[in-house]
N, CA, C and O atoms as CSV, one atom per row, in Angstrom:
chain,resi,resn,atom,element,x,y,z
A,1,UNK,N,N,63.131,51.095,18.593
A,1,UNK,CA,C,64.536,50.835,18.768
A,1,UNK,C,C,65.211,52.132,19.211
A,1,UNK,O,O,65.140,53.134,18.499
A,2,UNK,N,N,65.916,52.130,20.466
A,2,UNK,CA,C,66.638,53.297,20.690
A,2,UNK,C,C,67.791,53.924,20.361
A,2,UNK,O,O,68.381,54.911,20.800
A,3,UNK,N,N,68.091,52.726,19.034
A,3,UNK,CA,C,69.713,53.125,18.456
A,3,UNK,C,C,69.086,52.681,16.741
A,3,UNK,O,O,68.247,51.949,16.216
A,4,UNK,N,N,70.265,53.801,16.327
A,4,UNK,CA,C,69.488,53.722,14.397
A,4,UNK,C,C,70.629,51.860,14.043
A,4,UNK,O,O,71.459,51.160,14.623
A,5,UNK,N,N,70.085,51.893,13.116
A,5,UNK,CA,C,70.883,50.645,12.363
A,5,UNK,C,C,71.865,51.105,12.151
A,5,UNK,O,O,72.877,50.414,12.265
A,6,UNK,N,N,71.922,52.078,11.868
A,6,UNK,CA,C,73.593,52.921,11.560
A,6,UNK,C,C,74.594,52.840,12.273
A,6,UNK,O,O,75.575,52.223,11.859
A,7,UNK,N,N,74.589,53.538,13.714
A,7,UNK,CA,C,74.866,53.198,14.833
A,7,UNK,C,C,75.136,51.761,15.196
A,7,UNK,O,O,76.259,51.313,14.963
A,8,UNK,N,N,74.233,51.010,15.735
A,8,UNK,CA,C,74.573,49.559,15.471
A,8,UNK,C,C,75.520,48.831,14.752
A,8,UNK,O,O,76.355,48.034,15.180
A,9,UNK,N,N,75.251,49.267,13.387
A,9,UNK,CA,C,76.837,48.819,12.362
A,9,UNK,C,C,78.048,49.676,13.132
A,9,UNK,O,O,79.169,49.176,13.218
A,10,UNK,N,N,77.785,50.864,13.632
A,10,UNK,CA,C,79.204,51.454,13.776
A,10,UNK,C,C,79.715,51.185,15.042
A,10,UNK,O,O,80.866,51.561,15.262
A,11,UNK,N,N,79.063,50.578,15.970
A,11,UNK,CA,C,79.331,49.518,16.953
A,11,UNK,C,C,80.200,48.466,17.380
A,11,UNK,O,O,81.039,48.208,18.243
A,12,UNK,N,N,79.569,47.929,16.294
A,12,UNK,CA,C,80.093,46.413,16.165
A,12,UNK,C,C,81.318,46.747,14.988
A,12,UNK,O,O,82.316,46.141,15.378
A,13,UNK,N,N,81.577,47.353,13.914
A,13,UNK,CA,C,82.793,47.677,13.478
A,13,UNK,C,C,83.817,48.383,14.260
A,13,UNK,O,O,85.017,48.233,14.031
A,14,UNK,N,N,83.232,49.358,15.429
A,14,UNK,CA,C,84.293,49.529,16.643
A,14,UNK,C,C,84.939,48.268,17.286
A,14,UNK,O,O,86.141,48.014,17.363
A,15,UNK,N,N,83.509,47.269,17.888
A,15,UNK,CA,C,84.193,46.053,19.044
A,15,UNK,C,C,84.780,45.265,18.231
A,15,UNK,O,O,85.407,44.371,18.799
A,16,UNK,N,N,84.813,45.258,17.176
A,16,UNK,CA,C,85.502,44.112,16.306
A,16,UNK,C,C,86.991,44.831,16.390
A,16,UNK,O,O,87.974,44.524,17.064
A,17,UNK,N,N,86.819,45.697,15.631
A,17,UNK,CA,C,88.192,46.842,15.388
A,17,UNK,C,C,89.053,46.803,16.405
A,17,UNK,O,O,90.234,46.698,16.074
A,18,UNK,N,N,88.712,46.878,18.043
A,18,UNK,CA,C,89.510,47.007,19.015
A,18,UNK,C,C,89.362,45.688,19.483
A,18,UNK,O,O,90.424,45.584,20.098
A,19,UNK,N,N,88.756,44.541,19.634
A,19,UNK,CA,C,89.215,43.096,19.635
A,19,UNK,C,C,90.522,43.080,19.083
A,19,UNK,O,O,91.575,43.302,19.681
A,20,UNK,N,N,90.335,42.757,17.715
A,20,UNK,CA,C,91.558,42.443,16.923
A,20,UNK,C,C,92.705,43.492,17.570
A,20,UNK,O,O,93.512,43.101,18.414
A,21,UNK,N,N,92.680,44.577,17.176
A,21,UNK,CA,C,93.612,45.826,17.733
A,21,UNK,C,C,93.983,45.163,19.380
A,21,UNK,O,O,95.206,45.090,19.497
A,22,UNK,N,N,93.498,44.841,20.217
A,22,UNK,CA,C,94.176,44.415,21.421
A,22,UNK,C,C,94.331,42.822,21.773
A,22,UNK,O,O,94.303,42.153,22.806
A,23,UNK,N,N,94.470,42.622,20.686
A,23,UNK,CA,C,94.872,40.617,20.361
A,23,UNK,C,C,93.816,40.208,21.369
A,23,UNK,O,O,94.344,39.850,22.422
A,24,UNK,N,N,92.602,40.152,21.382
A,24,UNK,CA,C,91.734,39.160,22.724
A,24,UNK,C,C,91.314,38.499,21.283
A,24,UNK,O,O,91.273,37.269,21.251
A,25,UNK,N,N,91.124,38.938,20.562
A,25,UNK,CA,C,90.455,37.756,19.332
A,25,UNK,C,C,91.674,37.731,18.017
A,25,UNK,O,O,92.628,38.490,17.843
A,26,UNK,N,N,91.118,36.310,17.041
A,26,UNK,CA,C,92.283,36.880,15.909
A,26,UNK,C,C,91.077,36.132,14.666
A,26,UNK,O,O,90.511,35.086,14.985
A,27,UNK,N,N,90.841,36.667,13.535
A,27,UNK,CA,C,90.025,36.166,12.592
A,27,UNK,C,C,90.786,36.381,11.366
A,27,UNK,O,O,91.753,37.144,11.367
A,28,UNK,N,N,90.404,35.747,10.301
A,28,UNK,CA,C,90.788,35.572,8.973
A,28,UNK,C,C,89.692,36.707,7.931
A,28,UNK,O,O,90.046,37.040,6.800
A,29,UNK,N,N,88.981,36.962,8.267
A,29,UNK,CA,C,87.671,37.495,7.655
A,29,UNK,C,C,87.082,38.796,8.842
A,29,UNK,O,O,85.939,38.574,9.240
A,30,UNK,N,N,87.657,39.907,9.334
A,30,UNK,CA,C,86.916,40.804,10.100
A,30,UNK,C,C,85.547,41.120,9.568
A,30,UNK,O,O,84.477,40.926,10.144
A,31,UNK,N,N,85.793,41.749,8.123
A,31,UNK,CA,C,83.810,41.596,7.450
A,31,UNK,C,C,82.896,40.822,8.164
A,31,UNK,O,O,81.859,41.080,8.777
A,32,UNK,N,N,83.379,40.058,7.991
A,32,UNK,CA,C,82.182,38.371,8.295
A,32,UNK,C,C,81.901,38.881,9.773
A,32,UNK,O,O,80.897,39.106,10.450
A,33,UNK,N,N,83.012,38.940,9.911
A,33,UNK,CA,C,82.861,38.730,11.698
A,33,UNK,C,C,82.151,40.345,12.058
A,33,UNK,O,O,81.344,40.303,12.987
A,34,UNK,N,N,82.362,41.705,11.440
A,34,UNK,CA,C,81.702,42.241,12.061
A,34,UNK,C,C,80.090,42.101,11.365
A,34,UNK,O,O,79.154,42.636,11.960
A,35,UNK,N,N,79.913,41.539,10.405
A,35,UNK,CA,C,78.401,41.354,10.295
A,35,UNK,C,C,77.235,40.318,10.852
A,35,UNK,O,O,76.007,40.286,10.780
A,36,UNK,N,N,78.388,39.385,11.517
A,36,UNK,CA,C,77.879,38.597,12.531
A,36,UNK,C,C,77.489,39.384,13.991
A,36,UNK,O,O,76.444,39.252,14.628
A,37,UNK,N,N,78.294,39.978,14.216
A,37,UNK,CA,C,78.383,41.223,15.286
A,37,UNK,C,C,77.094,41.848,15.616
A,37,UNK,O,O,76.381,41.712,16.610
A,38,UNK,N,N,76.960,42.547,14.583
A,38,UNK,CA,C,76.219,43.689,13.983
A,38,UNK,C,C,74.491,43.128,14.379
A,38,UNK,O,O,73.594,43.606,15.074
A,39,UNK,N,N,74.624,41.870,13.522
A,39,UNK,CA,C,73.194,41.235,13.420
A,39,UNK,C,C,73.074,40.536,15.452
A,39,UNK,O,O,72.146,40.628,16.255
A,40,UNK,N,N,73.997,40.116,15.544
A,40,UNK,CA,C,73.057,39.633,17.270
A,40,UNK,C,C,73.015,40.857,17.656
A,40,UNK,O,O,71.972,41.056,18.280
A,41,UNK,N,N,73.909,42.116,17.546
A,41,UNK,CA,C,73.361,43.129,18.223
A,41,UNK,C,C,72.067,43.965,18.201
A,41,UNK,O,O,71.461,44.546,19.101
A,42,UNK,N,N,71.823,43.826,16.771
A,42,UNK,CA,C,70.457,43.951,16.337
A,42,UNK,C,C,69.587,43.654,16.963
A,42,UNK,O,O,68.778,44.415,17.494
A,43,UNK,N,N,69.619,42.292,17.008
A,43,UNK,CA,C,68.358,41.458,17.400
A,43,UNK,C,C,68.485,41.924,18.997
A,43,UNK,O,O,67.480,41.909,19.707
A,44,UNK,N,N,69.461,42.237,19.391
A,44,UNK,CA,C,69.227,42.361,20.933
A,44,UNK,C,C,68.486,43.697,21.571
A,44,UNK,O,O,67.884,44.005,22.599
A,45,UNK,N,N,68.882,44.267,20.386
A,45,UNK,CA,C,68.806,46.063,20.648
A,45,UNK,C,C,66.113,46.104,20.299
A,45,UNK,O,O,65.179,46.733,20.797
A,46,UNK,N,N,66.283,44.990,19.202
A,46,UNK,CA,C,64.826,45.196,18.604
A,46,UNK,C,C,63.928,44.388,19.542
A,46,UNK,O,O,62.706,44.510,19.448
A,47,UNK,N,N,64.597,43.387,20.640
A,47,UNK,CA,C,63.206,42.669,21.967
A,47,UNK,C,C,62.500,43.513,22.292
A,47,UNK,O,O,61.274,43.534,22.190
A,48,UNK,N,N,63.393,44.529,22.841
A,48,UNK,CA,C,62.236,45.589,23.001
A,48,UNK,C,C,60.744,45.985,22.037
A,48,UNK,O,O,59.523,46.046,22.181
A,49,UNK,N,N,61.421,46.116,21.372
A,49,UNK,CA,C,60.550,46.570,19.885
A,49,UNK,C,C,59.286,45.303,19.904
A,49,UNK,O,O,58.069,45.480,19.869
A,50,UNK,N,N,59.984,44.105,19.966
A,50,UNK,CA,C,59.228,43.036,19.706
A,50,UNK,C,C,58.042,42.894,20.803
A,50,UNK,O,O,56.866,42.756,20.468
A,51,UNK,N,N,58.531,42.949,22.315
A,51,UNK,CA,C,57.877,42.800,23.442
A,51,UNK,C,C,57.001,43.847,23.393
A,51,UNK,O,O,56.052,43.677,24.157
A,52,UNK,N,N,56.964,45.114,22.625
A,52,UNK,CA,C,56.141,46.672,23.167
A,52,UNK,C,C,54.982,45.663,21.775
A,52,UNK,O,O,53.907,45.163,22.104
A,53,UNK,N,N,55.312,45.612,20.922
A,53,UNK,CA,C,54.510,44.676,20.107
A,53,UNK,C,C,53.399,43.279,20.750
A,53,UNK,O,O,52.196,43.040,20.856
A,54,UNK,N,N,54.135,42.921,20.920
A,54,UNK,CA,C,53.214,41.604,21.732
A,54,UNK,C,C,52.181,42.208,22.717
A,54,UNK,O,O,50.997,41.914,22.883
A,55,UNK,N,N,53.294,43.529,23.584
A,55,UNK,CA,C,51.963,43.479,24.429
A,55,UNK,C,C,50.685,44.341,23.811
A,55,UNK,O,O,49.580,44.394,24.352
A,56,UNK,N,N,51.002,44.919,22.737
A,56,UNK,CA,C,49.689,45.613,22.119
A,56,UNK,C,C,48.875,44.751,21.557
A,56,UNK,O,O,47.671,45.001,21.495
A,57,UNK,N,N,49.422,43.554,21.040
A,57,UNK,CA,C,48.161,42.597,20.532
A,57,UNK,C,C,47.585,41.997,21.418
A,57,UNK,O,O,46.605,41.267,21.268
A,58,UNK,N,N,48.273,42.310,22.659
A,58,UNK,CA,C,47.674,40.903,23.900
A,58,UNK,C,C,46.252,41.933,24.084
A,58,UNK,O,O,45.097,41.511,24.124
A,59,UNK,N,N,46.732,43.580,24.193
A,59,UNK,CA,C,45.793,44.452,24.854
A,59,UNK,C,C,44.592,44.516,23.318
A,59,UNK,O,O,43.366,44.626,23.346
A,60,UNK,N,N,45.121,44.449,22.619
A,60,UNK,CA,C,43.569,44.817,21.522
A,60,UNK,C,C,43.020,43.432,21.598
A,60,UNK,O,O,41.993,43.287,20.935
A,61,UNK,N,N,43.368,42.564,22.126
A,61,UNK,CA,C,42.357,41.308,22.063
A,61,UNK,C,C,41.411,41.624,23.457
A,61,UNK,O,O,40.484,40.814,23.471
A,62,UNK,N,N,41.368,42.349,24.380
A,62,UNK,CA,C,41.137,42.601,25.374
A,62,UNK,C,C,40.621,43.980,25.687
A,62,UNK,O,O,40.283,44.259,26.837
A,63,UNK,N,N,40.552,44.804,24.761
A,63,UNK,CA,C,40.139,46.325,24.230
A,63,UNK,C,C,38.567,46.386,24.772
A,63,UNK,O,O,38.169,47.127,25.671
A,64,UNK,N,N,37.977,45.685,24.216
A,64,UNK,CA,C,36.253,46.109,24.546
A,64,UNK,C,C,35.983,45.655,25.846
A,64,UNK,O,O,35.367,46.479,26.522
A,65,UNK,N,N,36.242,44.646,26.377
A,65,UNK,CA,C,36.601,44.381,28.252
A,65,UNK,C,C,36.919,45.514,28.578
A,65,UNK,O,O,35.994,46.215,28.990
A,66,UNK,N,N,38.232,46.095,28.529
A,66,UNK,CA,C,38.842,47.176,29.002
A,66,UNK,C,C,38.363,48.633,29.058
A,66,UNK,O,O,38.769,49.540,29.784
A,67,UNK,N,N,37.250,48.645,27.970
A,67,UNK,CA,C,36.550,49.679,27.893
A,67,UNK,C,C,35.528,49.440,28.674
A,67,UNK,O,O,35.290,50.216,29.599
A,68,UNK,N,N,34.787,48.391,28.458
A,68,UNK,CA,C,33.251,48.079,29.610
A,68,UNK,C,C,34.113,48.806,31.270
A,68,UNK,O,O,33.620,49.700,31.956
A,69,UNK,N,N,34.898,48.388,31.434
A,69,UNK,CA,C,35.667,48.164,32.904
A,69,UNK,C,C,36.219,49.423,33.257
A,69,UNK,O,O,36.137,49.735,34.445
A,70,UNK,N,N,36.911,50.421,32.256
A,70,UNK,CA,C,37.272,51.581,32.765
A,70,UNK,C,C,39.083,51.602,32.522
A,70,UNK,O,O,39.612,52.674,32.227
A,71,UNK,N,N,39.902,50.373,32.672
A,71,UNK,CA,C,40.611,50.501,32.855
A,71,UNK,C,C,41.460,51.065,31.559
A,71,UNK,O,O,41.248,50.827,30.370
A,72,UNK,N,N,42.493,51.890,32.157
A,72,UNK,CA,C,43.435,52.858,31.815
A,72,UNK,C,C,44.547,51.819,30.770
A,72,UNK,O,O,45.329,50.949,31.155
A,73,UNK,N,N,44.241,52.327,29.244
A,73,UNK,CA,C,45.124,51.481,28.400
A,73,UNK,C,C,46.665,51.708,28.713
A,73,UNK,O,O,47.411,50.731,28.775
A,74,UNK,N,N,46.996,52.605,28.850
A,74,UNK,CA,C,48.174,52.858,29.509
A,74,UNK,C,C,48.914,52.164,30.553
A,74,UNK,O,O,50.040,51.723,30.323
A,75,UNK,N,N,48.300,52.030,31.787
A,75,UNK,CA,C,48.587,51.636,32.689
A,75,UNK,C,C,47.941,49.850,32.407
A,75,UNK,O,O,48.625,49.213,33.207
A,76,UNK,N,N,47.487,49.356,32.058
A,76,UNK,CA,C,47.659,48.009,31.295
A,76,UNK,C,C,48.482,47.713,30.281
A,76,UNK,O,O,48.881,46.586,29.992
A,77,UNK,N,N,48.799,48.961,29.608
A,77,UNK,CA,C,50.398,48.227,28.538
A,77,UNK,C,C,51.414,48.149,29.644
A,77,UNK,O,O,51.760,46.995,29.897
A,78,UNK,N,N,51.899,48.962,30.264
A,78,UNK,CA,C,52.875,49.034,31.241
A,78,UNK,C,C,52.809,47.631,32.034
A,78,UNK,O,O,53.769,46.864,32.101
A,79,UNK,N,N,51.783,47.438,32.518
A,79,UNK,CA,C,51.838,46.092,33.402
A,79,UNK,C,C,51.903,44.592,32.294
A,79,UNK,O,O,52.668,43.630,32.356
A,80,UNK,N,N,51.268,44.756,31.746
A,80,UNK,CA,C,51.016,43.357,30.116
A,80,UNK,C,C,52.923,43.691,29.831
A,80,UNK,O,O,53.587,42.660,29.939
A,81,UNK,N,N,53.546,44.665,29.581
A,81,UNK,CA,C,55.301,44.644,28.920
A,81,UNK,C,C,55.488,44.586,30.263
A,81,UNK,O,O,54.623,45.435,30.478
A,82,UNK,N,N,55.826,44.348,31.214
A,82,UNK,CA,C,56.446,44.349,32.495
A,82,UNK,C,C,56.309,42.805,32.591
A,82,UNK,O,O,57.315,42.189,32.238
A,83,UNK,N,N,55.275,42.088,32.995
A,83,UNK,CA,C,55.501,41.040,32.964
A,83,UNK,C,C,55.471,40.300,31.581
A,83,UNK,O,O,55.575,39.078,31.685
A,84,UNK,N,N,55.382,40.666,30.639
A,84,UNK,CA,C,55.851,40.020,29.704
A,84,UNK,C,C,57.685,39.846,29.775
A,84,UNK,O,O,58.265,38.821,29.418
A,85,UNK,N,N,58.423,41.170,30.349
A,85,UNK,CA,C,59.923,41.110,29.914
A,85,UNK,C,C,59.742,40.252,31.667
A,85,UNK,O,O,60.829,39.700,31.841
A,86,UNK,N,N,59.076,40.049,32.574
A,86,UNK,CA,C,59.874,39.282,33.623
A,86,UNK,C,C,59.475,37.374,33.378
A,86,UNK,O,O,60.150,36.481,33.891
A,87,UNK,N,N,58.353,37.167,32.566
A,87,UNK,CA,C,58.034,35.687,32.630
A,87,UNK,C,C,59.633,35.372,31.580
A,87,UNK,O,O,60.119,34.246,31.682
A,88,UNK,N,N,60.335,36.396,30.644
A,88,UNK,CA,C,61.246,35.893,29.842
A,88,UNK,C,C,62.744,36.512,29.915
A,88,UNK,O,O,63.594,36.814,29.077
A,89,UNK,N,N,62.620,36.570,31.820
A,89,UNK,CA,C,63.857,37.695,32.264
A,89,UNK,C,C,64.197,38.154,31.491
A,89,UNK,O,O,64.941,37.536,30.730
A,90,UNK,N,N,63.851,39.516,31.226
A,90,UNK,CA,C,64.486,40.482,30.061
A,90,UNK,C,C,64.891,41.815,31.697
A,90,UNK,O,O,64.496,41.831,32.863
A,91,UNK,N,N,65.596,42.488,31.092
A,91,UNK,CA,C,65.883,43.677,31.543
A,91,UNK,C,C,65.050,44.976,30.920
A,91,UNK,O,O,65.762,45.618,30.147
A,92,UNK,N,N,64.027,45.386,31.039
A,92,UNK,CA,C,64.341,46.833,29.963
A,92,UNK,C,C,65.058,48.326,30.606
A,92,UNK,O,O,65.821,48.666,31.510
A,93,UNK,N,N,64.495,48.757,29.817
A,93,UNK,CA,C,65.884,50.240,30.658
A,93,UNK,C,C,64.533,50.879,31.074
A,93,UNK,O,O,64.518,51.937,31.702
């Protein structure tokens, strides 16, 4: 993850903060609402995390091939997370 959880909370208690502060939203409960915030931002910020994951299990199922063959684990994670984030249009940075 390239941002702490910390950060993240202090995020989403900003966009909430200046929502309300420039009337585009109006809530009864800001708490709620920035911990609703907080958590999709989470989850958006950890695909990454999740996808660099997937593609390491795709590659250790495929490890002793890869060794008979030569090819460069490196340059097979890169390609295995590349099209992993394009079969599920992701962006990464």
């Amino acid at each position: 993850m390239l941002l702490s959880r910390d950060f993240v909370g202090y995020m989403a208690k900003e966009v909430v903060k200046r929502l309300i502060a420039a009337k585009m939203i109006e809530t009864k409960d800001a708490e709620a609402l920035t911990q609703q915030v907080r958590q999709v931002m989470a989850d958006e910020v950890s695909v990454e995390d999740r996808l660099s994951e997937e593609a390491r299990e795709i590659l250790s199922r495929y490890s002793e091939e890869m060794r008979r063959t030569g090819v460069s684990y490196q340059e097979m994670y890169k390609k295995v997370k590349s099209q992993l984030a394009r079969d599920r249009k992701l962006i990464l940075r």
